[in-house]
C-alpha positions in Angstrom: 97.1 74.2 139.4 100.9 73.2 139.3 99.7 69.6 140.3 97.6 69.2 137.6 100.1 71.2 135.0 102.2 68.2 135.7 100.0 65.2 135.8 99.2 66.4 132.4 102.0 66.7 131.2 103.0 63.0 133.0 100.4 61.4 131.1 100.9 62.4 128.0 104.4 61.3 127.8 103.2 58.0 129.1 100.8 57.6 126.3 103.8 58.5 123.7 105.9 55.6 125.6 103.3 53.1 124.9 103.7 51.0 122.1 101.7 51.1 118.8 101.6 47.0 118.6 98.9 44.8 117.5 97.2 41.7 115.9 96.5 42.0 112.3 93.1 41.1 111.3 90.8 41.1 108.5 87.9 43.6 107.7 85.8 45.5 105.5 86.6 48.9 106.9 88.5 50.3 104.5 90.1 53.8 104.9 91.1 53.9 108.3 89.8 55.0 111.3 89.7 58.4 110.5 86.6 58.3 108.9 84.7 56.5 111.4 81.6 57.0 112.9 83.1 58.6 116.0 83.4 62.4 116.1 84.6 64.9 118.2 82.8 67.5 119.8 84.0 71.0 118.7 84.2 73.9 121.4 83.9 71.5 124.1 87.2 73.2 125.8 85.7 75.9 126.1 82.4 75.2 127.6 81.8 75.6 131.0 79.1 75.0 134.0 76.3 77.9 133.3 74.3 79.8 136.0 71.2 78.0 137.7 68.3 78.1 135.7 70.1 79.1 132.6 70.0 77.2 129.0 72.5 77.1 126.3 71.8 76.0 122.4 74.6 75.2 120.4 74.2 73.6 116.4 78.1 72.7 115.0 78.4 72.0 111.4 82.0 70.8 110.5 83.8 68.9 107.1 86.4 66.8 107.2 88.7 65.6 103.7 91.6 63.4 103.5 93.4 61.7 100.7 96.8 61.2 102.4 98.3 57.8 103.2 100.6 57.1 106.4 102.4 54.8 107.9 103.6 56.2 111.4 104.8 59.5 110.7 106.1 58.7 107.2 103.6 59.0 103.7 102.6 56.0 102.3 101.3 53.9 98.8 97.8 55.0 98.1 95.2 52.4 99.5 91.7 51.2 98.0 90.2 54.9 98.5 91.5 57.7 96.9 90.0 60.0 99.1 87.2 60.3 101.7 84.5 63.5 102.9 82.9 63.8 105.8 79.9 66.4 106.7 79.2 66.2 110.0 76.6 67.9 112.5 75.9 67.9 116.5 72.7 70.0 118.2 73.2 70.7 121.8 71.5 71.4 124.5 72.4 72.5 128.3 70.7 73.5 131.3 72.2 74.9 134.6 70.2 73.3 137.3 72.0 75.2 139.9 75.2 77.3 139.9 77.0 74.0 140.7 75.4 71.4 138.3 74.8 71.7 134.4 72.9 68.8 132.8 73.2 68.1 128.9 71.9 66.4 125.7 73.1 66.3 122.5 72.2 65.0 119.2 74.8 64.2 116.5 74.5 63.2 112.7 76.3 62.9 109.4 74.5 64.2 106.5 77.2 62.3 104.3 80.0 60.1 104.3 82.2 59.2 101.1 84.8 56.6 100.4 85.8 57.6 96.3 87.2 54.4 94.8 89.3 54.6 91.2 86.0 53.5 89.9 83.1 53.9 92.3 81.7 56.1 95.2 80.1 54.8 98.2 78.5 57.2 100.3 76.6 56.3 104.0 74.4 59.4 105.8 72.2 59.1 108.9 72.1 59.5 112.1 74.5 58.6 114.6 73.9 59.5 118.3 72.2 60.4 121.2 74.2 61.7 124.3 73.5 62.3 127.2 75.8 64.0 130.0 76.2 66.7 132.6 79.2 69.1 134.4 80.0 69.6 137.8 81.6 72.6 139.5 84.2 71.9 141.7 86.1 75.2 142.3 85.1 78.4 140.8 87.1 81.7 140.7 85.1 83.4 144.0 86.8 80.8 145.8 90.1 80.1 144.1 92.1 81.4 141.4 90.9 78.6 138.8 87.3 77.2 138.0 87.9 73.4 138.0 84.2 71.0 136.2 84.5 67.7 136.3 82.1 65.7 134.0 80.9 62.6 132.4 78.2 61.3 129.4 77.0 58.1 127.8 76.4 58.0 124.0 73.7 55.7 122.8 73.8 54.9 119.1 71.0 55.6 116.6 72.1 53.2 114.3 73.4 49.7 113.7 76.4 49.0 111.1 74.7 48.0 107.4 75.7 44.9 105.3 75.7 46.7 102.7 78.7 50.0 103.9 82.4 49.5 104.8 82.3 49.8 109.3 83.6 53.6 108.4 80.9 54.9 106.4 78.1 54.0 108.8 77.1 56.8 110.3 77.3 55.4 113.4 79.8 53.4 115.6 76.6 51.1 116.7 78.1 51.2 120.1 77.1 52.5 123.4 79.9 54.6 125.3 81.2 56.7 128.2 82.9 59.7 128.4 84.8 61.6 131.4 85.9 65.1 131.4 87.7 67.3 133.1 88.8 71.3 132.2 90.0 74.1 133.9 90.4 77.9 133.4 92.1 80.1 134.7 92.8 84.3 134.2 95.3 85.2 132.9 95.7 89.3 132.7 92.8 91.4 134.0 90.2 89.3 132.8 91.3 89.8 129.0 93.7 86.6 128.6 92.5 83.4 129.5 93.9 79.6 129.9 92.0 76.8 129.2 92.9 73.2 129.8 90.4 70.4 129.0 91.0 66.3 129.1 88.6 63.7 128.2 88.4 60.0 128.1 86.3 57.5 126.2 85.6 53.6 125.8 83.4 52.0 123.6 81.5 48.8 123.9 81.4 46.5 120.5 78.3 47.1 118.0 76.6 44.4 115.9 79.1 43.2 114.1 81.2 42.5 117.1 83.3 45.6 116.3 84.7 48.0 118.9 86.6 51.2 118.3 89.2 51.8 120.1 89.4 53.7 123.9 90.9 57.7 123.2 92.3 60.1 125.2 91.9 64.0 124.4 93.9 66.9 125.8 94.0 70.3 124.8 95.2 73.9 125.9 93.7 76.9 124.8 94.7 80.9 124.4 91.7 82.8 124.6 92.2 86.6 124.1 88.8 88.4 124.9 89.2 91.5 122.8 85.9 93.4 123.5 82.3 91.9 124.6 82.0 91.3 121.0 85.2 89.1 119.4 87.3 86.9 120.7 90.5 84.9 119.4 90.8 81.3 120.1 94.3 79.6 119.7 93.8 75.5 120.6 96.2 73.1 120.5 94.6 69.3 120.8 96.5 66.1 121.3 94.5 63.0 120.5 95.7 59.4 121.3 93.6 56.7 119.5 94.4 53.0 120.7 93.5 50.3 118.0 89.7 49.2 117.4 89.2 45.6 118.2 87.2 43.2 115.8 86.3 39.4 117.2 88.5 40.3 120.1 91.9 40.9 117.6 93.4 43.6 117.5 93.1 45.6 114.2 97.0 46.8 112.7 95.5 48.9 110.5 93.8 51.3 113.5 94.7 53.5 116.1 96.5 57.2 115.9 98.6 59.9 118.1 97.5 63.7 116.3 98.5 66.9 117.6 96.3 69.6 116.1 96.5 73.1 115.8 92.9 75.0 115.6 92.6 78.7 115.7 88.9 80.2 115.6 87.2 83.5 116.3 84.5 84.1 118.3 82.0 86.6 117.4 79.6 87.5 120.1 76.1 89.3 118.9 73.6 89.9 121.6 72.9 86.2 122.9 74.7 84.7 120.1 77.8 83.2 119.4 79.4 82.5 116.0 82.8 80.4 116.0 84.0 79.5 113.1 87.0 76.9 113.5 90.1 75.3 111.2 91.7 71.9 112.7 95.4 72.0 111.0 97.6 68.3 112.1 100.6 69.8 113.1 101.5 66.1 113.8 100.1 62.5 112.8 101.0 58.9 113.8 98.8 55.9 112.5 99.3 52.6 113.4 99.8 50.3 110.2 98.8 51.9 106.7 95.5 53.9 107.0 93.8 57.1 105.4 94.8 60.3 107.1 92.5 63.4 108.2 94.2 66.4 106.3 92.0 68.7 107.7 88.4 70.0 109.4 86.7 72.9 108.9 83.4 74.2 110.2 81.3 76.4 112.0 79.8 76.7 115.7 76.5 78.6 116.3 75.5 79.3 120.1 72.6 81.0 121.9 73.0 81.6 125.6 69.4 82.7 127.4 71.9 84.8 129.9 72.7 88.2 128.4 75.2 89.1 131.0 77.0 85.6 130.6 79.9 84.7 127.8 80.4 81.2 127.2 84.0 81.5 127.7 84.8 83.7 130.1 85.2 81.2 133.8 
């Protein structure tokens, strides 16, 4: 556990050493890479391997708003958009194979994407992926004092970028990708207070229109306070490093972020349901070049468990 504390820690101060340089180059994506078609998964910290033969159904709905300009750390001069919405939504499905081994699929979409001009709106909907993954239990508490998954998933696009939308109101990134994950959880006080601590890593391939987005590594640590069988507090805080997207092999300036986010949520547990509603707050943000910042996400998690006697966050 100490090991890994510190590895963790290691990396991320490696990734804030790196630095945030690249070739300009032209392109139609206007607004940043904030409102590409890349989303993350919401709740994913807090999901672990389930028991053999047991399934899990989650539907996420989240929306995401930004009309502030950065460059670095520092507000910018407004761009071409004024502001930009995002409706996003993800179905899920997992299966526990064994007690060892949960398989997954999940299917992701955005209902609508806007760009608002000064004198025009353009708006792109559709959807965007199909992934495909599973966990792995490596430790688990009966054994050791943590439960350690290991994991991986390939997204397969549903979509190829249009002539007629900017790159980031496409609903999808066009791309194939892989993901690797790793999370563990440990007790904290009688089975009340728990610590979570997840890590994932993603690249991209390029789409159509020889455009890739850029590799991103996310870390986060989560509180969970399990207050009764029936509601739980949730206090997440998410660091997400963003390298730059690539278009005809250069380097985009305009691309590529460092966020720190804070994201409390409430879990409210009713029979073999799950509601968590969620608010992502940037406590810090870093773009590369001038782009169009997320101010904030919102949204809601849904999830049935077929297992009664099973939580989805308790290790």
């Amino acid at each position: 556990m100490n090991a890994f504390l510190l590895l963790h820690v290691l990396l991320l101060f490696v990734l804030y050493s790196l630095p945030a340089t690249s070739v300009h180059a032209q392109c139609t994506c206007m607004g940043g890479a904030a409102v590409g078609g890349a989303a993350a998964g919401y709740g994913s910290a807090a999901m672990g391997v389930l028991s053999g033969q047991t399934l899990r159904a989650g539907l996420a709905y989240s929306y995401g708003y930004g009309d502030s300009y950065l460059r670095g750390s520092d507000a910018a001069e407004t761009g071409p958009v004024e502001y930009y919405r995002m409706h996003y939504s993800d179905l899920s499905l997992a299966y526990g194979v064994s007690d060892a081994l949960t398989i997954e699929a999940g299917l992701g979409m955005f209902p609508r994407k806007l760009q608002h001009f000064p004198d025009y709106t353009i708006v792109g909907s559709g959807f965007s992926h199909l992934l495909l993954g599973g966990r792995f239990l490596l430790l688990d508490r009966v054994a050791s004092p943590v439960e350690w998954t290991i994991g991986g998933n390939i997204r397969i696009p549903l979509s190829q970028p249009s002539a007629y939308l900017p790159q980031h109101l496409n609903p999808s990134t066009g791309a194939f990708s892989i993901g690797m994950h790793t999370r563990l959880a440990k007790s904290v006080f009688k089975d009340e207070l728990f610590l979570l601590l997840y890590q994932s890593v993603d690249f991209n391939s390029n789409n159509a229109a020889e455009y890739r987005y850029g590799p991103g590594l996310l870390s986060s640590v989560t509180g969970l306070w399990k207050l009764s069988d029936h509601l739980m507090l949730l206090t997440e805080i998410r660091h997400d490093y963003r390298m730059s997207d690539v278009l005809y092999g250069e380097r985009i300036y305009d691309s590529g972020s460092r966020t720190l986010v804070l994201s409390p949520q409430i879990g409210i547990r009713a029979g073999q349901l799950t509601f968590l509603p969620f608010l992502d707050y940037p406590l810090y943000r870093n773009y590369n070049g001038h782009q169009l910042a997320n101010d904030f996400t919102t949204g809601l998690t849904v999830i049935w468990q077929g297992a009664d006697n099973e939580t989805i966050y308790t290790p």
